[in-house]
Structure formats: C-alpha cells, structure tokens
C-alpha positions as CSV (number, residue, x, y, z in Angstrom):
1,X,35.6,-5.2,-21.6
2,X,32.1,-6.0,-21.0
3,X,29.9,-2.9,-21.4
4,X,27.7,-1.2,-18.4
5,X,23.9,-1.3,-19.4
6,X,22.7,2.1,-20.1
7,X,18.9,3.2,-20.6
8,X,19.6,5.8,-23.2
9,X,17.0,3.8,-25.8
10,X,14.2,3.9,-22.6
11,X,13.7,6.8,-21.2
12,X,10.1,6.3,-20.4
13,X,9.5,2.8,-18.4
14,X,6.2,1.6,-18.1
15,X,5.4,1.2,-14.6
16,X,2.5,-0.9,-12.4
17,X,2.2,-0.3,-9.1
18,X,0.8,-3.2,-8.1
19,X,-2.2,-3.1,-5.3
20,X,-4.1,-5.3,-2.7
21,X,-7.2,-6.0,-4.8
22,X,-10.0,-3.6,-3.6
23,X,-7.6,-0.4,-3.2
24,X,-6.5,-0.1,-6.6
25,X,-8.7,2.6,-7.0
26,X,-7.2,4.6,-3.9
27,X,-3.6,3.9,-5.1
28,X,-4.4,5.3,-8.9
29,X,-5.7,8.5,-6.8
30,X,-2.8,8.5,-5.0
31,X,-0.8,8.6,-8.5
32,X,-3.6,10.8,-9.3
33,X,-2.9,13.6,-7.1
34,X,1.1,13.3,-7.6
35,X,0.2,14.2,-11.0
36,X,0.0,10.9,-13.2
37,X,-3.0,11.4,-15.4
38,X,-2.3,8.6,-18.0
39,X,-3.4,5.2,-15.3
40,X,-4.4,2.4,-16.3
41,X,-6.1,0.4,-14.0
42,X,-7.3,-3.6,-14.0
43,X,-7.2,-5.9,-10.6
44,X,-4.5,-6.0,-8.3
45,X,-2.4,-2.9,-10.4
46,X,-2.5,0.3,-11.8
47,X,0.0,1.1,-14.8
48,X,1.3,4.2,-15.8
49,X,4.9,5.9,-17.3
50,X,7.7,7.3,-15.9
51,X,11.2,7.9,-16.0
52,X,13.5,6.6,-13.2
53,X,13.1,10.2,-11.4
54,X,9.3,8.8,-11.2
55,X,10.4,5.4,-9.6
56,X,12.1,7.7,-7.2
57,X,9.6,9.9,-6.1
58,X,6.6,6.9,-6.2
59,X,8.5,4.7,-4.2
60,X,8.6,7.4,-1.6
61,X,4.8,8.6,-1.7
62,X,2.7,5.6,-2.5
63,X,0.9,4.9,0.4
64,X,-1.7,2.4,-0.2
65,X,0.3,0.3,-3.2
66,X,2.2,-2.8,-2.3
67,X,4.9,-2.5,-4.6
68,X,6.1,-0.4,-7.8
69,X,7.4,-2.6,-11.0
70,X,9.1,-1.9,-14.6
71,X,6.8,-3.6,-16.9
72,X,9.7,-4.8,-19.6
73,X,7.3,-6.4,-22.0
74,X,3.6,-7.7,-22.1
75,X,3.0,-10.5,-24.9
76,X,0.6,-13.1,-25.8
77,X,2.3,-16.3,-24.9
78,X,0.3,-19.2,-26.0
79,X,3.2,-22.0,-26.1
80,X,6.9,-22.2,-25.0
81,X,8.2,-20.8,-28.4
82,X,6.2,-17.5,-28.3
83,X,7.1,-17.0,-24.5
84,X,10.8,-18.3,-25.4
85,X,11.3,-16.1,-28.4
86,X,9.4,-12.6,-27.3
87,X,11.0,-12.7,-23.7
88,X,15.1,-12.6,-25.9
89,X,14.1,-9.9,-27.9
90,X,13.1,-7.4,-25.0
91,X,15.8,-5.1,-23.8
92,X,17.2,-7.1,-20.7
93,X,20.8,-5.7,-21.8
94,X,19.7,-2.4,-21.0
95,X,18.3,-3.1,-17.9
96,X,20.8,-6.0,-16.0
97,X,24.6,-5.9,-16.0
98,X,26.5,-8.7,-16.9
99,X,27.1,-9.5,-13.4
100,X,23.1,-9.2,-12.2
101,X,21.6,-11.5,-10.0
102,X,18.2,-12.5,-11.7
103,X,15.7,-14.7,-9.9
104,X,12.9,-15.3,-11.9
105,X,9.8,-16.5,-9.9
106,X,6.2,-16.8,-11.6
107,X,2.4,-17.4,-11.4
108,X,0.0,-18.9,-14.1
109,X,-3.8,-18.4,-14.1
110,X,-6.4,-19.5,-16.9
111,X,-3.1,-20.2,-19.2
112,X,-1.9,-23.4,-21.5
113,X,1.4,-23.4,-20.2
114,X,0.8,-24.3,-16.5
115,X,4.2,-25.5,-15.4
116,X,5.3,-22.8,-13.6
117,X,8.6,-24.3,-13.0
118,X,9.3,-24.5,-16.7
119,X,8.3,-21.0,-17.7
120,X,10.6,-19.8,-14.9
121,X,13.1,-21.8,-16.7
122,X,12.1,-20.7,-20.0
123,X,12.2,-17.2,-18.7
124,X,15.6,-17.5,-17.1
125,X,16.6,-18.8,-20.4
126,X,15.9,-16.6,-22.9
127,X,17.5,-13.8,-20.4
128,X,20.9,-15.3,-21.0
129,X,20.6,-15.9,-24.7
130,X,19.5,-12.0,-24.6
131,X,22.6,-10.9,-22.7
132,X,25.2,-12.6,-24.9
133,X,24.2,-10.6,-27.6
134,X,26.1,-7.6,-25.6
135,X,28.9,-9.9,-22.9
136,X,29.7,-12.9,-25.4
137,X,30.1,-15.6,-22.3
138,X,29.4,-19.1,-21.9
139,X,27.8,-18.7,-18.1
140,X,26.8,-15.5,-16.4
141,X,28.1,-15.5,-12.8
142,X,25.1,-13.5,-11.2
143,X,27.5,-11.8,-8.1
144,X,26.7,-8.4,-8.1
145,X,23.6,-6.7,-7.6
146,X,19.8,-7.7,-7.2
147,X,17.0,-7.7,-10.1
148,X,14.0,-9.9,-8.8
149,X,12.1,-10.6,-12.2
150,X,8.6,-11.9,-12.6
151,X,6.8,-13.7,-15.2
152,X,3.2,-13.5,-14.8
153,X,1.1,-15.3,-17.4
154,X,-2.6,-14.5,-17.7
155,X,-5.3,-16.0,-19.8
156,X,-2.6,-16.8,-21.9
157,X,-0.6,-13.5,-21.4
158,X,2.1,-12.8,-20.3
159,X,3.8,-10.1,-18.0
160,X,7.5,-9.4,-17.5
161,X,8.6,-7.1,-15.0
162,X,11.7,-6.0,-12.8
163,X,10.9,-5.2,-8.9
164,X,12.3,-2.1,-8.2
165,X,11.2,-2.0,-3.9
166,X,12.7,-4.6,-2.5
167,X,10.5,-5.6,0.9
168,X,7.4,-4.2,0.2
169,X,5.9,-0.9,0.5
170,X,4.3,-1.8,3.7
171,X,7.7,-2.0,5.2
172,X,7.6,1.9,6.5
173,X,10.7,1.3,8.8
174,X,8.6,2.6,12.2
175,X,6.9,-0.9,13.0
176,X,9.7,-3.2,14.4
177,X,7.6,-5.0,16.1
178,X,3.8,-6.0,15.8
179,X,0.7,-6.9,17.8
180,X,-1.2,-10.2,18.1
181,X,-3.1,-9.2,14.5
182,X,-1.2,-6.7,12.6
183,X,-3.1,-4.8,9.8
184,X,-0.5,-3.8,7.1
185,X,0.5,-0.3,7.1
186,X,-0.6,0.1,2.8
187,X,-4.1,-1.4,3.8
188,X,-4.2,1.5,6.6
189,X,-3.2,4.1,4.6
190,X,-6.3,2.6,2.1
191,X,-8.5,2.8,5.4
192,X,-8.1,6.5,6.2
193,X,-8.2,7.4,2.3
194,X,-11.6,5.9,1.9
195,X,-12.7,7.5,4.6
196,X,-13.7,11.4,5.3
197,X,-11.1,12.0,7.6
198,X,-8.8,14.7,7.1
199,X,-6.7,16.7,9.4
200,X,-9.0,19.2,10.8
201,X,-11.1,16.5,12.1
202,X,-10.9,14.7,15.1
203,X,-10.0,10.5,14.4
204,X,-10.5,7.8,17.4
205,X,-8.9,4.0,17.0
206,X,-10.9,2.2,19.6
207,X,-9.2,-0.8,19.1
208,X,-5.8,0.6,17.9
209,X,-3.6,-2.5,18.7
210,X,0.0,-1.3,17.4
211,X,-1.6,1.8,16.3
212,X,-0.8,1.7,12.6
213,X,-4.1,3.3,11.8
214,X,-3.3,5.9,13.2
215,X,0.0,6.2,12.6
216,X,-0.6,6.1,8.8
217,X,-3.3,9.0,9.3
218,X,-1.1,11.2,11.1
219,X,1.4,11.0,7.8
220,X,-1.0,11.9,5.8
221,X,-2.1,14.7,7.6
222,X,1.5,16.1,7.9
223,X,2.5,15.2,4.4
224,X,5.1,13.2,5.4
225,X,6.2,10.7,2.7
226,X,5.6,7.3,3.7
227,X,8.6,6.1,2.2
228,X,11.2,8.1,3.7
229,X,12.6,6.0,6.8
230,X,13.6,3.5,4.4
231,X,15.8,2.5,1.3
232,X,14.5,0.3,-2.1
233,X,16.5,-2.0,-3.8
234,X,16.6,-0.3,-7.4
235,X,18.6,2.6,-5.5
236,X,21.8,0.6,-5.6
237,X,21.3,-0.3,-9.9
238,X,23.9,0.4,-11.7
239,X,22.3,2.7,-14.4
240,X,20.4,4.6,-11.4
241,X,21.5,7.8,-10.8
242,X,22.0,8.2,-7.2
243,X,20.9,12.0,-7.1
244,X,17.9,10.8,-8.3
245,X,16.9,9.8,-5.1
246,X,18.3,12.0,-2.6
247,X,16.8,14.9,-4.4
248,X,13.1,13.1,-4.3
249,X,13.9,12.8,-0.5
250,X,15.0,16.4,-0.2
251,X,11.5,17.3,-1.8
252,X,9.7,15.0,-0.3
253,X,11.4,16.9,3.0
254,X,10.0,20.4,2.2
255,X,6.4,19.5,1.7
256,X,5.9,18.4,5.6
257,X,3.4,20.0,7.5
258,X,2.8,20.8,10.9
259,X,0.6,18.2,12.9
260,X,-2.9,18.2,12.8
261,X,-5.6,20.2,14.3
262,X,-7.0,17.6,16.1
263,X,-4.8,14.6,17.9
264,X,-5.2,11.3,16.7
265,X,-6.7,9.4,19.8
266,X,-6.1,5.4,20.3
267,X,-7.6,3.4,23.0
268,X,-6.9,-0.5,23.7
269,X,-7.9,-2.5,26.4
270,X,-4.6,-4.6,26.4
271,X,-1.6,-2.3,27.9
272,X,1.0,-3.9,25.9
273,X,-0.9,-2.7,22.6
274,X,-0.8,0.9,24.3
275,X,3.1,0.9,24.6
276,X,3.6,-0.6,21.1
277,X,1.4,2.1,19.5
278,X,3.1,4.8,21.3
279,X,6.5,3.3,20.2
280,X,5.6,2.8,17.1
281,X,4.4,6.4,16.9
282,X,7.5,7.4,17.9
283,X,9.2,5.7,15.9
284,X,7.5,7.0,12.8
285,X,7.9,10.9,14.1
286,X,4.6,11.5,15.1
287,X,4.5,10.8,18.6
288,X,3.0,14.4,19.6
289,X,0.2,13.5,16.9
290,X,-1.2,10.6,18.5
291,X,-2.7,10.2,22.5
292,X,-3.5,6.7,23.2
293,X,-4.6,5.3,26.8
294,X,-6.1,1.9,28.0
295,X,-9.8,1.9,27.8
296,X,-12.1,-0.6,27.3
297,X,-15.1,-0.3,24.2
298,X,-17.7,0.4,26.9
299,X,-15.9,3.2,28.9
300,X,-15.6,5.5,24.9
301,X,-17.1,8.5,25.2
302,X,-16.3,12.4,23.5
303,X,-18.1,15.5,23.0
304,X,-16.5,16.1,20.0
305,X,-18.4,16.6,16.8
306,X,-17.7,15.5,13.0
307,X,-15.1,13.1,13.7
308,X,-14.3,9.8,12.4
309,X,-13.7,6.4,14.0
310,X,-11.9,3.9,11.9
311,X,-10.8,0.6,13.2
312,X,-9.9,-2.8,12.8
313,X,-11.6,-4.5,16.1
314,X,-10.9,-7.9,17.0
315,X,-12.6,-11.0,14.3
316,X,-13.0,-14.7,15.3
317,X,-10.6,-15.7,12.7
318,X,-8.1,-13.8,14.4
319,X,-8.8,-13.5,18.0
320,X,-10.9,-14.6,20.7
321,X,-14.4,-17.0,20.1
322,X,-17.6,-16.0,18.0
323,X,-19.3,-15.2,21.4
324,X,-16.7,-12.9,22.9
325,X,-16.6,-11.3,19.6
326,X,-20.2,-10.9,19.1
327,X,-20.6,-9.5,22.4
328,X,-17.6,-6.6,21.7
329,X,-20.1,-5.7,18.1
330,X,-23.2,-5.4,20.1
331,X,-21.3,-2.9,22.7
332,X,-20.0,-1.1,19.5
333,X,-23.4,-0.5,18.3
334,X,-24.5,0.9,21.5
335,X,-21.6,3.1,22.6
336,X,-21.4,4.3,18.8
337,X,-25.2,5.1,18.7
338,X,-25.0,8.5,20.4
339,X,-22.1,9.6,18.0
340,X,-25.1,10.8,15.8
341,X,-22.7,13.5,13.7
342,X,-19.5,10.8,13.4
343,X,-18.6,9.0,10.6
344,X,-17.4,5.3,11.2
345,X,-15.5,2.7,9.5
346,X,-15.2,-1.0,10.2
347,X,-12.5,-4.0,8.8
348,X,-13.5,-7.1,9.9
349,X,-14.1,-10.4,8.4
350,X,-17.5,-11.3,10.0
351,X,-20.1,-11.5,7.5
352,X,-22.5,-11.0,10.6
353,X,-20.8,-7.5,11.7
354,X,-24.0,-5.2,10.9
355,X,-26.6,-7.8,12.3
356,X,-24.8,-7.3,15.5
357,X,-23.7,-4.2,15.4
358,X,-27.6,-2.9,14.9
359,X,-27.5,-1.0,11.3
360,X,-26.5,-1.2,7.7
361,X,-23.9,-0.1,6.6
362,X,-24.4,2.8,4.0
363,X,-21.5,1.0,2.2
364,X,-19.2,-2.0,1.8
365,X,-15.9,-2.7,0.2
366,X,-14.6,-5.7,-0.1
367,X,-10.9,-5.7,1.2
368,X,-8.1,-8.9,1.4
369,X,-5.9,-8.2,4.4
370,X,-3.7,-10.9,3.8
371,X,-5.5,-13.6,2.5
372,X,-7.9,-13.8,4.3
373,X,-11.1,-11.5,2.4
374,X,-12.8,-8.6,4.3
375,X,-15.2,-6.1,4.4
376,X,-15.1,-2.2,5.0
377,X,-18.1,-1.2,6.4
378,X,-18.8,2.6,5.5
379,X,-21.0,4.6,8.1
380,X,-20.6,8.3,6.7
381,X,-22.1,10.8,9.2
382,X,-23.7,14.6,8.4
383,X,-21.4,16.9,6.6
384,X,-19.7,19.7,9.0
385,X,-21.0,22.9,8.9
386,X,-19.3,25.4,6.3
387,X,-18.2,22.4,4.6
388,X,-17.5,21.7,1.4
389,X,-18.8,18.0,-0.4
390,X,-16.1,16.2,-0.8
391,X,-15.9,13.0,-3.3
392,X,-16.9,9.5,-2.4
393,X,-13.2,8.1,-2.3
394,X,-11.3,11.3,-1.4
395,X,-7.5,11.6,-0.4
396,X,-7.8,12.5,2.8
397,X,-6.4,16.1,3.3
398,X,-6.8,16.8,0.2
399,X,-8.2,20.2,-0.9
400,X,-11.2,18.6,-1.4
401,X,-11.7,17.2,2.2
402,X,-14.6,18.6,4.1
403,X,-13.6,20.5,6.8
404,X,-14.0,20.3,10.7
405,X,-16.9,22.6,12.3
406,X,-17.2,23.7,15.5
407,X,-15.8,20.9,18.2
C-alpha cells in the first residue's frame, strides 16, 4: 500500500512571500508586525520560517504580498546534472502524494541553462525518480490533488518552491467585478501602508473607480483579515491539518474592530464607478465604512484637517488622451493647493505628473502595477497636533500611527 506523505522530518518550512517589486519592504513589515522577526528580503520576495500553522495564518493577513511559497530547496545549478541530481534528493516524498498533480512551470534570467522548456522537463523529472524511492511505479497518474511547482533559475541559481495560494492574494473575494482600470487590491493595501493614514484620520479617493482603495483601507482600519472571504489551495493537502486553518480564521475573527473614526469618502465622476464601489464595499463588509458620491475633481472641497488623499487618477496609458489627462493634473494641483495640513499620494505612470500638477513631490517610489512601471508620488502634510512621529513606511493603524487632531 503506497504510503501518505507526512512532514514529521520538516517541521519548519522555509517560506517567501513573494511581492510586487517596490512593496517588498511593506510586505516584510506586514510579517514584521505578525511577529516574524527572522526576514530575509531581496527583489520581488521576502523569506522567512514557519510551520504550516504559519502558512495558515499568513495566507490570511498578508495584505500587500502576492503570494506565499514553500521554498523546498535553493542550489547552484550551473548544468543539467547539478539541477537534475540536487532537485531528486530534496524531500518531494514528504511533500506530494503519490497521486499529486505537479505542474512544473519556470523562468530563467542571467543563467547557462536557458531552455526553459527543458529545465521544466528536467525538473518534472527528477520529481518522479524522487517519488519512486517511496511508491515503486513505473508512471505516476497525477489524479488527485493540486501542487503547482516552480523552478526559478537565477544567475545560475536555482529556486524550487510549492504554491501554497492558489489565485493570488489579490483575489479578496469582494471584487466580482472591476472598473475600466483596476488597481490590484495587494498594490492598494501597499498604497495606504506607505501612507500616514490610519483610522482616526479622515481618507478621500477622488478618483475611486471600483473603490478598492478604499476598500482595502477600511480592512485595515478594522483589522479585518484580508484573507478571510476566501479559500487557498494548500487547505485541501493531504498532510494539512484542517484545524489548522479554521482556528487561524476563528482568530483572525476575534481581532476585528469597530469601523473607523472617520468614513472613508470616494468620489468619481462616472456613476457606474460609484455603484461598483459601493458594491464592492459591500461586498467586502464595510459598506457603513465608506460614503462615496459622483463628483467631479473641480467640485472637491472639505473642512476637514490632517487627512489623507490617496488615489490612482486616470493615466494616458490607460485612459483618455495626454491632453484630457494633463488637464485633470493641472485641476488636481489647484483644488489640492488649499488642503495646506493634508497629506497626498499619487499612482500614476506619467513621468510629467509633478510638472503639471505644480510641486515636487517630497518623495517617489517606484511601483509596477501590472507591468506596466509607476510612480508613487509622496506629499506628506504637517503632523497633527498631540501627535506622535510615526516612521517613514508605517502600517497604517499601527500603534505607531500619528493620530487625528481636531477635525
């Protein structure tokens, strides 16, 4: 009788959560503040350890990463024998049942063996001839459940790991549907936590299109785990507990809070982006968080102080022509202008953004969203009264936030 893979000999996985390059900073705070102190970060991931009661509860907070990964082995892999011969003697056995369904797919970059193809093959390979040691077979049926593997090969390096999401973190469950430009929900969640927002300050969206800006904030201000309206592939493994996960959700349950002090506001100019955001909000349990109307740019106005704007408005390689866009900066500058005590933050592609806009930026990240590469402009306004200084790249809500003043 074949035997069930058990992880009794790895108790500790090494994990990456892999991020969009530009928040991997934000995702190894994230890790950070749920108590991981031992991260490890280089582009595009942040590794740390865990066991699988970690996979369970950082699939369900991660906001900002796009996906969380067993790291089964990491090799120099020069030629087809060391890649052949290092990838059998890893413990696959432990990991995939005899009946596991194992895609491998791959990537090379700056490496000698640049068929991807054939070091998928390779890969697949040496996966079998690691298996028989346990299930003596001739062919491996792979019916039963998923185990996406990945071989990533690096300056001559190479990375095997086992996706344990499934559709990506981004995949919340409250979006069913999106607007004409949708910003992923992980890149939101990055927005708002490089920001100074937190939730005893007031937050406008003037461009909010599906409203996943502030959709994402108003989790974060109530603590609600992002990952909670929806399921992850590993939760179905054989050797996974399944209490492993429905306790993480039950605790993940207890630490919501009430809403925040101030309501989120959104404002688009298309109506159909207003009813999507409020759906969407919805949706995602925070409905009574968010207040969203149409409104054009010109008509924003507030006698709020300390607030923050964040936003993703319209960019000529998405919408509209260089000229309409220009024209919607140059109103942003001046309906902004008077906001002397807010803090404002601006995605966009335009390398032109603070010509028209009218100012600097105090600082700029440099974001993908998508492909396509971005910049953050960062406005930071005064500090509110009584406050405390809180740390360039804060969580927002975090006990270091500043606090609201007076509104």
């Amino acid at each position: 009788m074949d035997e069930a893979p058990t992880i009794s000999a790895m108790p500790l996985f090494d994990l990456i959560a892999t991020a969009t390059f530009g928040l991997e900073n934000v995702v190894a705070r994230e890790l950070s503040d749920l108590g991981y102190q031992d991260t490890v970060v280089s582009d595009g991931r942040v590794l740390f350890s865990g066991t699988e009661h970690d996979i369970a509860r950082c699939s369900l907070w991660l906001r900002s990463a796009d996906r969380l990964l067993i790291r089964v082995g990491e090799f120099p892999a020069p030629d087809f024998g060391a890649l052949f011969d290092q990838t059998m003697e890893l413990p696959w056995n432990e990991l995939l049942p005899v009946d596991a369904r194992f895609p491998v797919s791959g990537r090379s970059v700056r490496s000698q063996l640049k068929s991807v193809p054939r070091v998928q093959a390779a890969v697949k390979k040496a996966i079998v001839e690691n298996l028989k040691r346990r299930h003596p077979r001739f062919r491996f049926e792979e019916s039963g459940r998923l185990y996406p593997i990945e071989i990533s090969l690096l300056k001559d390096v190479a990375t095997l790991t086992v996706d344990t999401t499934g559709p990506g973190l981004h995949r919340r469950g409250y979006r069913k549907t999106a607007g004409r430009a949708p910003l992923r929900e992980t890149m939101a969640a990055g927005l708002v936590q490089l920001s100074y927002w937190n939730r005893e300050r007031p937050l406008m969206d003037p461009f909010c299109g599906s409203g996943t800006i502030l959709i994402e904030a108003a989790l974060l201000g109530r603590r609600i785990a992002p990952g909670l309206g929806r399921s992850f592939l590993c939760e179905d493994w054989e050797w996974m507990d399944r209490r492993v996960f429905r306790e993480a959700r039950e605790a993940a349950r207890a630490e919501r809070l009430p809403g925040p002090v101030e309501p989120l506001l959104g404002y688009d100019h298309d109506p159909a982006a207003v009813r999507l955001t409020e759906r969407n909000a919805t949706q995602a349990g925070v409905a009574a968080d968010i207040r969203v109307r149409r409104q054009e740019i010109s008509d924003l106005t507030t006698r709020k102080e300390y607030g923050c704007i964040i936003t993703n408005p319209p960019w000529g390689e998405r919408l509209g022509d260089n000229a309409e866009i220009e024209a919607v900066y140059r109103e942003m500058g001046r309906v902004f202008e008077p906001l002397t005590t807010w803090s404002i933050y601006v995605l966009t592609a335009c390398r032109w953004f603070e010509k028209q806009f009218g100012r600097r930026a105090a600082r700029r990240r440099k974001l993908y969203n998508g492909r396509l590469e971005c910049q953050y402009y960062q406005y930071p306004g005064p500090r509110p009264p009584d406050s405390r200084p809180a740390a360039p790249e804060q969580a927002a809500g975090s006990a270091d936030s500043e606090k609201a003043g007076g509104l």
